[in-house]
C-alpha positions as CSV (number, residue, x, y, z in Angstrom):
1,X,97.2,112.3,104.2
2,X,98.5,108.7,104.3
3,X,97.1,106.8,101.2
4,X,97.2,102.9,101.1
5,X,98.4,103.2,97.5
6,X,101.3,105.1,98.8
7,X,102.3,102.3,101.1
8,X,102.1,99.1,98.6
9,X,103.8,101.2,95.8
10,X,106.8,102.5,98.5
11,X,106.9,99.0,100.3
12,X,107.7,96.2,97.5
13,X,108.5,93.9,100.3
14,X,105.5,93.3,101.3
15,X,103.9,89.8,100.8
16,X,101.3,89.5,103.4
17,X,98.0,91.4,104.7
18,X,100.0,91.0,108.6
19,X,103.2,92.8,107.0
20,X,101.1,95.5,105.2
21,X,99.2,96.5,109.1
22,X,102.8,96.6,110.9
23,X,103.5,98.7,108.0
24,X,100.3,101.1,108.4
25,X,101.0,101.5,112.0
26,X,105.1,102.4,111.4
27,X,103.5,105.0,109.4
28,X,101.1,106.0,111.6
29,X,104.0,106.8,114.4
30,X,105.8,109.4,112.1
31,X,102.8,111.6,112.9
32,X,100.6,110.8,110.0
33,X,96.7,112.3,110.8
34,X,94.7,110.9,108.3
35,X,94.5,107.4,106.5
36,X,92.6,106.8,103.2
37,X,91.9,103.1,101.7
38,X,92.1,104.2,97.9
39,X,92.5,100.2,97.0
40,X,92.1,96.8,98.3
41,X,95.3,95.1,99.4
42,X,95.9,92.4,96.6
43,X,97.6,89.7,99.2
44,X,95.7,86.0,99.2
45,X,95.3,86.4,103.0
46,X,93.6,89.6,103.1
47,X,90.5,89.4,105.1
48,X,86.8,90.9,104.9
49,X,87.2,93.1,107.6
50,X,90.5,94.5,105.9
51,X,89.5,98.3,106.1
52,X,88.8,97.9,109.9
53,X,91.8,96.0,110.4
54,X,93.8,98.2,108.5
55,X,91.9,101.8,110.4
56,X,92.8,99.6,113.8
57,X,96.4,99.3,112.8
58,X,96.9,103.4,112.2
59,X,95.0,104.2,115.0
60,X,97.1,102.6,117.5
61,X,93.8,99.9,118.2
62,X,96.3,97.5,117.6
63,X,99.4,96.9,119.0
């Protein structure tokens, strides 16, 4: 199981809510199944909607 956590602890580079969903779905293609939103991204531009954005981008919704 993928955890959100995992992602902004592994991915220091990451300065923006659009980075952080192209790096959810690069996750998602190395054949991860499951997706869990343990914490709130802590970027300025995150939106209301992050969780569905965020589900979208590991689901493949978005491309």
């Amino acid at each position: 199981m993928l955890k959100l956590s995992e992602i902004l602890v592994s991915r220091k580079d990451i300065e923006t809510f659009a980075q952080l969903q192209q790096a959810v779905m690069e996750v998602a293609r190395t054949g991860e199944r499951f997706f869990r939103m343990d914490v709130k991204p802590p970027y300025p531009d995150t939106p209301e909607d992050w969780e569905d954005r965020l589900e979208a981008a590991f689901s493949g919704l978005i491309r």
